[in-house]
Structures are given as C-alpha cells and as structure tokens.
N, C-alpha and C positions, 0 to 999 in steps of 0.2 A: 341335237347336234346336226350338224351342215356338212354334207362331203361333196366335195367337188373332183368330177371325173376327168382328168386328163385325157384329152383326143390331140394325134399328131403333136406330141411332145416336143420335137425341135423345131417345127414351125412357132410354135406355139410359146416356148422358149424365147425363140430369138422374137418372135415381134412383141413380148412380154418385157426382155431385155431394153429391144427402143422404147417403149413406153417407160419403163425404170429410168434410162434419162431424161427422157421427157419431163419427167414430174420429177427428178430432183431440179433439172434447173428451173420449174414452173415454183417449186418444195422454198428456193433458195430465192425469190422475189417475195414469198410469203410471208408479213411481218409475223413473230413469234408469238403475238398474242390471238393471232389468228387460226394459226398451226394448234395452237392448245385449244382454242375452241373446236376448232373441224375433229379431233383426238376426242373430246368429250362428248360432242355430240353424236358422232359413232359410236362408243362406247355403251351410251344410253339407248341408240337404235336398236345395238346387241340385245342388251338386253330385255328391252318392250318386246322384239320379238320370240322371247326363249318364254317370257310371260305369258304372251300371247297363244302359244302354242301349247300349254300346258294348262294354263285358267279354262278354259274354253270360251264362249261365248262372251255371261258376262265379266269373265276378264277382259276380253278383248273390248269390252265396252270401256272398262276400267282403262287400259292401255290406251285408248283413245282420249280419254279425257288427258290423261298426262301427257298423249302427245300433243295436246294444246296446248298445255304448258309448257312442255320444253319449245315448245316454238316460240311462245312471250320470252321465254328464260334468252334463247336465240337469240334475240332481237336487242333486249335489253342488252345481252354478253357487248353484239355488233357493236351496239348505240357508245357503250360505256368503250368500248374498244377504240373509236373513231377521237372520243372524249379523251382518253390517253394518249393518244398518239398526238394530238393538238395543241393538248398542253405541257407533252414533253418537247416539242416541237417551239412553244412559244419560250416554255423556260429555259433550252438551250440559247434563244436569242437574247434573252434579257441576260444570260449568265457571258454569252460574245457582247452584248455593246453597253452593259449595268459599267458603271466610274464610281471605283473603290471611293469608299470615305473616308474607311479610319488611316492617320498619318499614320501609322507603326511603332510610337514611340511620344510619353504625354508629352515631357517636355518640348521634343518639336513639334506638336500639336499648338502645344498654347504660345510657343513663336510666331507661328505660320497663322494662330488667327489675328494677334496683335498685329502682324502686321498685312492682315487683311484690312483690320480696321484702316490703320494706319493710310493706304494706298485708295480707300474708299471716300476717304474724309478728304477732300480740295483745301482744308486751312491748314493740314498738317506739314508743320514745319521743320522740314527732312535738317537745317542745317544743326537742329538738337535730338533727335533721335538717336537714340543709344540701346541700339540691341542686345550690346556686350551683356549692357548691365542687367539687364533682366536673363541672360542665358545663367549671370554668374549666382542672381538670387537662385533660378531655379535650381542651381546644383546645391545651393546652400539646405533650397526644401529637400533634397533627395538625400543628402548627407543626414541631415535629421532625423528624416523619418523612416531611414530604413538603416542607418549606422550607429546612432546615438544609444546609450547604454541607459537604461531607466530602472530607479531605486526607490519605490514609496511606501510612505509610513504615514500614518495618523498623529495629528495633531492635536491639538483644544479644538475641536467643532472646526476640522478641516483637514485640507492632505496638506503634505510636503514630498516633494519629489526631485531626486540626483540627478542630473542630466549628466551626463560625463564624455567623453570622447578622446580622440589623440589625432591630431595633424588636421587635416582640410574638415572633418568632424567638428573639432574641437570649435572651430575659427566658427563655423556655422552656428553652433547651439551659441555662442557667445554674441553673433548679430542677430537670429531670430528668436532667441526666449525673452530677452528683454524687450525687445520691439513688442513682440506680443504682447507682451505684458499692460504696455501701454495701452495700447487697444481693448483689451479686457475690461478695463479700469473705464473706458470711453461707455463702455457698455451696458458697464454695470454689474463689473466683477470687482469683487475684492480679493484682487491678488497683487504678488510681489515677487520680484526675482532677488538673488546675491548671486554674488560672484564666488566660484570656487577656483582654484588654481586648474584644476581638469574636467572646468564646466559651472553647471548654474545648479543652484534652489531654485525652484519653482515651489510657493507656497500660496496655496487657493482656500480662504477661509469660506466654510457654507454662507447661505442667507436664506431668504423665504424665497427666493426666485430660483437658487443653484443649493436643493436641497445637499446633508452632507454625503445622501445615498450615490445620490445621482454624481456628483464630486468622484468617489471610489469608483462608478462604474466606467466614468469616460476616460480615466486617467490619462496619463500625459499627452497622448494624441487627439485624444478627444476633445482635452481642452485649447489643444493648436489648431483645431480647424473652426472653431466659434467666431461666429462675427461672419459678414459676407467683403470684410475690407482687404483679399488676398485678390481678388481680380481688377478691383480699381488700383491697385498700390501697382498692378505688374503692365496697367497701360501707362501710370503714371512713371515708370521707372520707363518704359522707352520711349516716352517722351521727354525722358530729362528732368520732371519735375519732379521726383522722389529718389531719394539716398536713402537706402536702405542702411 
C-alpha cells in the first residue's frame, strides 16, 4: 500500500485544481484509443510494483523481464493505434467521394444499362428506339414472377403446370409462357403451352438432357429463366426489332 501525505492542503488544492484543467483540456485532444492505452499501462505499472515489493529480489528480476514486455506490448498497442487511426481516416474518405452503383430498383437498372449501350454505340438509330416497349415487357416479368398463381401435377414422364392470374397478371402469363415456350423448344426442350380462360398450361415432358427429377425441382420459374435469350430479346425490343 502507498499513502501519500498532504502538506499545505489549500495551496496544494488549488495548484492541483489548475493542473485538473490542464489535463482535461490536454485528456480532451487525446484520441480514445490512446486514453485506453495510457489507463492499461498504468494499471500494469500498479501492479509490477506491488509484485515487486512483495517477491523480493528474484521477483523483481521476474517483474523486469515483463517489464520488457510490456514495453514490446507498448509499442505494438502505439503501432497498431497509428494503423487504426489511418485507416479509419482513409475509409471515412472512400465512404465521402466512393459513387454508389446499385440503381435501387432491377427494372430501372436494366433500362439505364440498355440504354447505356444504346448512347455508347455511334450506329444506334434513335428514330426506332422504343423504351416504352421494353419498360412494358419488363412489368410483364414482374407481373409473372411475383403475381401469377401456380398449380403442378405429374404427367406420363413430365409436369404440367396452371399458370393463372386476373387483370394486368393475366395479360402477362398470356404474352410470356407462350413465347417461352418457343424458345424452349429452340433449345432443346420438349414443351408445350394451351390456353386457359384465366391463364396457360405449361406442359414439360422429361428427356436425357431435362431429367424428370430435375423437371419437379425447377418448376415454373425455373423453367422461365432457361436459355440466356432474355437479355438479347430486351436490347432487341428497344431497338425496335422485337414484339414481344
């Protein structure tokens, strides 16, 4: 234990008191990773000395050696402190001048890059471009794929599947499953749509290429995203060359 004896206590007070400001406003330019080291390294001073005093000798041999170490430990804390501070320092800047990427929203994504291409390309012939028509397929995919109502059963060695829907739904499954379908067939599917009064059949028979496992696992969306002709069809559609 340590006692420290007060002489002339109100001198001593008050010049205690300006030094108390002192070192808060010196406390208050202190980064906080700093303040936590100066706090642990005292701490540890504490205690090497209460060790010291109590081991005798060779503890105090003991205590010396770790006070070597805590001075590496020091040093490192310093290094690795300097290291944090630089590269919060660097990523606050990247996070001020970084230029967002994602658009917020797919289908104006996949607008904004067609018509990246579009304004990239010097042959592009503005007086038949038709953006309409590709905003209107894309509500046609969104209508489908997240409104349309799906009903599957097993066939002879294949699925068959309801598509169904009501209003701007409906209009949709009725332009994209048959289209699809065609494409399928281009591919090397053997499938088939009909027409229902509140939507389509979709009927997919297996082969050696679309076993009938694989058929049951992709169902109806799975089999709407096959093939890679959805990105050619959506420059060809605002360039005018494709009706969907």
């Amino acid at each position: 234990m340590i006692s420290i004896m007060c002489v002339d206590g109100p001198r001593l007070l008050k010049k205690r008191h300006g030094e108390h400001a002192v070192k808060e406003v010196a406390m208050a330019k202190f980064p906080w990773k700093t303040t936590l080291t100066a706090s642990v390294l005292l701490a540890a001073t504490g205690y090497a000395f209460a060790q010291m005093s109590s081991d005798g000798p060779m503890g105090m041999h003991g205590r010396m050696q770790q006070g070597g170490m805590m001075d590496r430990m020091h040093q490192q804390m310093m290094q690795r402190d300097g290291m944090g501070d630089h590269s919060m320092m660097h990523g606050a800047q990247v996070g001020v001048t970084g230029t967002p990427t994602m658009p917020g929203q797919d289908a104006f994504g996949t607008i904004q890059e067609i018509v990246q291409i579009l304004q990239a390309d010097p042959k592009t012939d503005w007086s038949k471009v038709n953006i309409e028509a590709l905003r209107q397929h894309l509500i046609d995919m969104n209508e489908v794929t997240l409104h349309a109502a799906t009903t599957q059963r097993d066939v002879d060695n294949g699925i068959e599947i309801k598509v169904t829907g009501e209003g701007r739904t409906l209009e949709a499954i009725k332009r994209m499953v048959p289209a699809h379908v065609n494409e399928l067939r281009e591919i090397g599917w053997n499938a088939k749509s009909d027409e229902l009064p509140n939507g389509v059949i979709l009927t997919v028979i297996a082969s050696e290429t679309q076993p009938l496992t694989k058929l049951k696992a992709l169902g109806f969306m799975g089999i709407m995203v096959q093939g890679s002709h959805h990105q050619k069809h959506h420059l060809m559609m605002a360039t005018g060359q494709f009706v969907h």
